[in-house]
C-alpha positions in Angstrom: 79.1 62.1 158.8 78.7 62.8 162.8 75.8 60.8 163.7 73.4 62.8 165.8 73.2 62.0 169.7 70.8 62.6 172.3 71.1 63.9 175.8 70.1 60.8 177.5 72.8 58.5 175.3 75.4 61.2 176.4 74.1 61.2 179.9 74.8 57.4 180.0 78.6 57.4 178.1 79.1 59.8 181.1 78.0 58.0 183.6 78.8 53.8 182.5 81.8 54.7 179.5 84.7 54.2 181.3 82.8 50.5 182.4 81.5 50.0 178.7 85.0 50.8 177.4 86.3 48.3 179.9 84.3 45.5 179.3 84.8 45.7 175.4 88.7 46.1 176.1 88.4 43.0 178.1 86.2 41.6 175.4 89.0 42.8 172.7 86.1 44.5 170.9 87.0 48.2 169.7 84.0 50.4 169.9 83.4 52.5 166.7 83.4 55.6 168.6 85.6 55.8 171.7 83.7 58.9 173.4 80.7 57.0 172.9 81.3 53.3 173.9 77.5 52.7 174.3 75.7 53.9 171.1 72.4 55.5 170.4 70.5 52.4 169.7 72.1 50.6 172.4 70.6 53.0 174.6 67.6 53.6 172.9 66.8 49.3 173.4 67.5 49.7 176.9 64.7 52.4 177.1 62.2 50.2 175.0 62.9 47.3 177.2 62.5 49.5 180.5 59.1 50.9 179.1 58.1 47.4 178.0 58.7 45.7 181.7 57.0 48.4 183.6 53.4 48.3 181.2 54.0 44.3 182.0 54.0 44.9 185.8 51.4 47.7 185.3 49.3 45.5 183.3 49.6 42.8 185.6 48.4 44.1 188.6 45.4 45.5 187.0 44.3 42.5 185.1 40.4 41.9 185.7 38.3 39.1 183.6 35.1 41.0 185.0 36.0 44.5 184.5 39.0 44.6 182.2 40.6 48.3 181.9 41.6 50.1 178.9 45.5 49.1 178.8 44.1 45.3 179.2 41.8 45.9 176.2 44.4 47.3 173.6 47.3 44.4 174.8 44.3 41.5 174.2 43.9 43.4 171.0 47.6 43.1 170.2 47.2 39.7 171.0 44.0 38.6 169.4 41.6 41.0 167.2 38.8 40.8 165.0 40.5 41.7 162.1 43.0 38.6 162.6 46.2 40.5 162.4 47.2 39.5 166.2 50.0 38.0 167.6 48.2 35.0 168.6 46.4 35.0 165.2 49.5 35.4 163.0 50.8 32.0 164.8 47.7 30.2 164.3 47.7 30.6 161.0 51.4 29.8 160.4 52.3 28.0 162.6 49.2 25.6 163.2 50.7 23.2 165.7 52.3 24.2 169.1 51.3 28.4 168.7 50.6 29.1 172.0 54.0 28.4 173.2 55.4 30.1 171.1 53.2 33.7 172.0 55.9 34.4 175.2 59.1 35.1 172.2 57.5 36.1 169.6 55.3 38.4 171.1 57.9 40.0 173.1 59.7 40.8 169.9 56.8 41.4 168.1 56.1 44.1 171.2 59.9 45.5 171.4 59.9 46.3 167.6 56.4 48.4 168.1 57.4 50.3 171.0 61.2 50.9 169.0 59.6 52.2 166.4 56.9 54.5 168.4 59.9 55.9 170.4 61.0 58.2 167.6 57.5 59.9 168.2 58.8 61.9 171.1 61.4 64.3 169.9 63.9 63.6 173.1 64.1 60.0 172.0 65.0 58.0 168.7 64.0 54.9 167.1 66.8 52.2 167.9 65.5 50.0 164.8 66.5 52.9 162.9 70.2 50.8 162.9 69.7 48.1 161.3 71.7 45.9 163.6 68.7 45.8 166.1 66.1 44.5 163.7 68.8 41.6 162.6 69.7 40.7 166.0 65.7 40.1 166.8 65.7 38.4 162.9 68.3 35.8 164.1 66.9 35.7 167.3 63.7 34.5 166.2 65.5 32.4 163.4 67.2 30.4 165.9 64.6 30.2 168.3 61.8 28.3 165.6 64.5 26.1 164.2 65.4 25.0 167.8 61.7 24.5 168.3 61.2 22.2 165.1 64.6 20.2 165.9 63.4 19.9 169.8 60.1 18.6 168.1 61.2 16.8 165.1 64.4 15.7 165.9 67.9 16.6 164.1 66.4 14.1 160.9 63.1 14.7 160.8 62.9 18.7 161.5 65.8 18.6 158.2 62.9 16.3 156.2 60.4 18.6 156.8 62.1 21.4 154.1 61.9 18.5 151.6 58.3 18.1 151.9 58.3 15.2 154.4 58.8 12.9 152.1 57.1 9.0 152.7 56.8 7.5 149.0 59.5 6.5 147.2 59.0 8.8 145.0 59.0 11.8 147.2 62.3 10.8 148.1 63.4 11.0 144.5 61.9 14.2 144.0 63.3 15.7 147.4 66.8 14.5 145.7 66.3 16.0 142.5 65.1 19.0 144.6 68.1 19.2 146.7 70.2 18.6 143.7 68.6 21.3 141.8 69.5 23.9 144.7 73.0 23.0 144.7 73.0 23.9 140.9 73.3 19.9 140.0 71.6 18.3 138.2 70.7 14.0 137.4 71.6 13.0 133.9 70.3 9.7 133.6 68.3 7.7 131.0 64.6 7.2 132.1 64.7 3.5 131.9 67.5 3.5 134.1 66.3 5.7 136.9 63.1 3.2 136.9 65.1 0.4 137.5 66.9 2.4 140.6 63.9 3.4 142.3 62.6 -0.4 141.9 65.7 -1.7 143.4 65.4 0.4 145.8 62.0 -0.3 146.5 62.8 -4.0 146.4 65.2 -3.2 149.2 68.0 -4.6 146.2 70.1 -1.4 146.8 71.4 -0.1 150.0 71.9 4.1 151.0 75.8 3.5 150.0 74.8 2.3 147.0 72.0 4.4 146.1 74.7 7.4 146.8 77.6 6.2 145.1 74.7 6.3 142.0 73.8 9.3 142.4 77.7 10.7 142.6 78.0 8.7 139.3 74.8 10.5 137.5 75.5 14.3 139.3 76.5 16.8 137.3 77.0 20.4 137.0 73.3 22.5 136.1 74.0 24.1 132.8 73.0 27.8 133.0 70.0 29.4 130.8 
């Protein structure tokens, strides 16, 4: 299937190709098409991200807290609305702690995906989330970037707690196990008494982390499936 291109993605592989193809030669990357080392959506980003930078300067240089202009209204309303479905809202309500820092990424992906999609609007252009390589690239992007902001928070420990629950009791901590356990597809076959008497020793401080997981590696086995 020959995969429709525009003018402007031709007018580029004519003019920065022979570069493209050299730099992903010296990469060792082969380029799925050789006559078009820079692809549609590759282009198509680069558009998005032009547009996007010269709004920002154009909306900076107009910004007024007295008289605020039309361009300032609609970006406050991308950014905070009555009917709380704003970038800065969204992050309140998620993220609760620590949001406003966060508006900068996310709402620079948050814009970039808007303005990718709009772009197929005008028929000279085309949407470059239309390949689904762009919206996973901004999906890991913004994976990374919140786990590195929980671990630069949290810590390594701490940030890894926080998917058990944050666990303080004792028996949180059992239940986190079981919980990890049960995710693995393990599961604890122990007699009730028994896992009593563990969680008291432990308690106690009677059984140290080397015991407590050689006792667990004793107990683990394989979840029987339904």
């Amino acid at each position: 299937m020959v995969e429709h291109v525009t003018w402007l993605t031709e007018f580029v592989n004519h003019h920065l190709g022979d570069f493209a193809l050299a730099l992903l030669s010296a990469l060792h990357i082969k380029p799925e098409n050789p006559d078009l080392p820079i692809p549609e959506h590759v282009v198509m980003a680069g558009v998005v991200l032009i547009i996007c930078t010269l709004l920002a300067l154009f909306l900076r240089l107009r910004l007024s807290v007295e008289k605020p202009g039309a361009t300032q209204q609609i970006a406050e309303l991308l950014l905070t609305n009555p009917v709380g479905f704003g970038i800065k809202d969204l992050l309140e309500e998620n993220v609760h702690h620590g949001a406003l820092k966060m508006i900068p990424f996310v709402g620079s992906i948050s814009v970039f995906v808007l303005f990718s999609n709009l772009l197929s609007v005008i028929p000279v252009f085309a949407a470059p989330t239309a390949n689904k390589t762009v919206p996973l690239a901004c999906a890991i992007l913004t994976f990374l970037y919140f786990n590195w902001q929980g671990v630069r928070h949290h810590g390594v420990g701490r940030y890894l707690l926080t998917f058990a629950g944050s666990p303080r009791k004792l028996g949180d901590w059992f239940l986190a196990i079981l919980l990890f356990l049960n995710l693995n597809g393990l599961d604890l076959r122990v007699e009730q008494v028994e896992a009593i008497q563990t969680i008291l020793q432990v308690a106690a401080g009677r059984m140290s982390e080397t015991e407590l997981s050689n006792w667990i590696r004793t107990h683990m086995r394989r979840a029987k499936k339904s």
